[in-house]
C-alpha positions as CSV (number, residue, x, y, z in Angstrom):
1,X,-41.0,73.8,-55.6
2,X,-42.9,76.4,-53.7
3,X,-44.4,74.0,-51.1
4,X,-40.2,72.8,-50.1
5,X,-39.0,76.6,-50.5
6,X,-42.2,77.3,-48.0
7,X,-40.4,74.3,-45.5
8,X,-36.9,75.9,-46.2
9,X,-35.1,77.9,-43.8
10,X,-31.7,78.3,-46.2
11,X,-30.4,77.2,-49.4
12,X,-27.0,75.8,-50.5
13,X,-26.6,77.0,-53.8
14,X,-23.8,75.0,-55.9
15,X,-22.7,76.9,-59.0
16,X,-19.2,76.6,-61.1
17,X,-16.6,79.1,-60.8
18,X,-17.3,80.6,-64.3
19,X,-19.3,83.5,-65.9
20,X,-22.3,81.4,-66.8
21,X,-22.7,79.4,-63.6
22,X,-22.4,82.8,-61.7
23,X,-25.1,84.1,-64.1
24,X,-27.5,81.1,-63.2
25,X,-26.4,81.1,-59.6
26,X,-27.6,85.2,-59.4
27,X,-30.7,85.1,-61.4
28,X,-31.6,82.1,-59.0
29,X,-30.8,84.7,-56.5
30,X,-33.0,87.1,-57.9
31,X,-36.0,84.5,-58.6
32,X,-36.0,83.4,-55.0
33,X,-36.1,87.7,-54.3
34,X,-38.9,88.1,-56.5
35,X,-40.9,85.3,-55.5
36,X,-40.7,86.0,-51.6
37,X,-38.4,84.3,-50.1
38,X,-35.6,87.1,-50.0
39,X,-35.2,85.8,-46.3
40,X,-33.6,82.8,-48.0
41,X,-30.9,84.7,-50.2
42,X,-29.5,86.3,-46.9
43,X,-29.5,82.7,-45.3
44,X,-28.2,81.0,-48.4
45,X,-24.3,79.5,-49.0
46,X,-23.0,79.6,-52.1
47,X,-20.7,76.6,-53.2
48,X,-18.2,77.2,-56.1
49,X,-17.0,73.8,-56.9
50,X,-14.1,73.1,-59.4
51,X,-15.1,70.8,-62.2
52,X,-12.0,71.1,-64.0
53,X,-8.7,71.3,-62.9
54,X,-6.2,74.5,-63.1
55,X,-7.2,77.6,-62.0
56,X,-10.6,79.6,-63.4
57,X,-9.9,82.2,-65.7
58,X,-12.2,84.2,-63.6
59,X,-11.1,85.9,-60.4
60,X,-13.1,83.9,-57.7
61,X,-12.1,85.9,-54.8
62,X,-14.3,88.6,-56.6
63,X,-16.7,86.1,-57.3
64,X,-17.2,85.4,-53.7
65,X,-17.3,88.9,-52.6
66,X,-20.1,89.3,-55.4
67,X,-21.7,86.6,-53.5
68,X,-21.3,87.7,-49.9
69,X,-22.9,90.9,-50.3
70,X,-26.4,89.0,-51.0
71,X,-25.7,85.6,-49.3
72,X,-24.1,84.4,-45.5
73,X,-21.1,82.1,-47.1
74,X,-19.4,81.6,-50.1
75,X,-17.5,78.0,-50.1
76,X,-15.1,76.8,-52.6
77,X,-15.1,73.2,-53.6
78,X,-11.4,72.4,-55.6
79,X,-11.2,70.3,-58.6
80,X,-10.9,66.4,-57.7
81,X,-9.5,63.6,-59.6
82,X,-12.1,61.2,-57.9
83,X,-15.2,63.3,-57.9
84,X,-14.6,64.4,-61.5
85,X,-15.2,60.5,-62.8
86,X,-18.6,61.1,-61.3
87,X,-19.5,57.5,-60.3
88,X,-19.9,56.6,-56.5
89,X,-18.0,58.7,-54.1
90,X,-15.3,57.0,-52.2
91,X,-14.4,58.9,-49.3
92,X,-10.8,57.4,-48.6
93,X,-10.2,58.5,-52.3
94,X,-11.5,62.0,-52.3
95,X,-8.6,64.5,-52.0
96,X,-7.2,66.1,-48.6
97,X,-8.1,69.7,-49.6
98,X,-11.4,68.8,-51.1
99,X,-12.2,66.9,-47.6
100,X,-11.4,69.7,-46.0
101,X,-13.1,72.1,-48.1
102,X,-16.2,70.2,-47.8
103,X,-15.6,69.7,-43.8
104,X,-15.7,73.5,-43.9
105,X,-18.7,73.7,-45.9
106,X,-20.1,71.2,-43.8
107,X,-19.9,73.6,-40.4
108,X,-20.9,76.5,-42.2
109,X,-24.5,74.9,-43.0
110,X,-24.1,73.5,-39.0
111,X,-23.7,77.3,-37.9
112,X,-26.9,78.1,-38.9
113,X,-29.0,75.7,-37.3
114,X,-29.5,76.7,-34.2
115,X,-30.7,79.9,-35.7
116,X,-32.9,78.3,-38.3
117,X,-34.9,75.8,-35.7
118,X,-35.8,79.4,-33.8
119,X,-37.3,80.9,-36.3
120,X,-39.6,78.0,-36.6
121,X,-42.6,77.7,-35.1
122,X,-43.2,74.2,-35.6
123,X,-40.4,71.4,-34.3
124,X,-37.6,70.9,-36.8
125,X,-38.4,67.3,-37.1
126,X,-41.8,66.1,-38.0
């Protein structure tokens, strides 16, 4: 793991929208502090994707704000009746607000690019 996290410029970092993935999500947080490569918490997005449906008993606009004082973005992912059955993804099946949600996600990670192949000193691709 240390040789990809020594290659990494960021981290997406999915977790659930409930007390025990946001547990696991910050100590992976504070493992990735502790092991030097804090410069990849303050690049990192957080995803908090909806594996049931209804709404979390936990307040994730907290959550997120939790999030966004260690990380760059904080995403949510809603539930999805097609994603849920956890077989191959058909895209024309996926939900409207969960393509858009990952559309979003998607530019988010895009954003940071540019910054991420100038702080390289070696080409992006090798």
């Amino acid at each position: 793991m240390n040789g990809v996290l020594d290659m990494a410029n960021a981290i997406i970092l999915v977790s659930s929208p409930a007390m025990d993935g946001a547990r696991s999500a910050g100590a992976t947080l504070d493992w990735l502090e502790a092991h030097g490569y804090g410069h990849l918490v303050s690049r990192a997005v957080v995803v908090l994707s909806s594996s049931r449906p209804g709404a979390s008993t936990i307040d994730t606009d907290q959550l997120g704000q939790h999030f966004l004082t260690r990380c760059r973005a904080v995403h949510k992912i809603p539930f999805d009746d097609h994603l849920s059955e956890g077989a191959d993804v058909d895209l024309e099946l996926v939900g409207k607000n969960t393509r858009r949600a990952f559309a979003e996600l998607a530019a988010t990670i895009a954003d940071d690019f540019s910054a991420a192949s100038a702080d390289r000193d070696e080409p992006f691709y090798q």
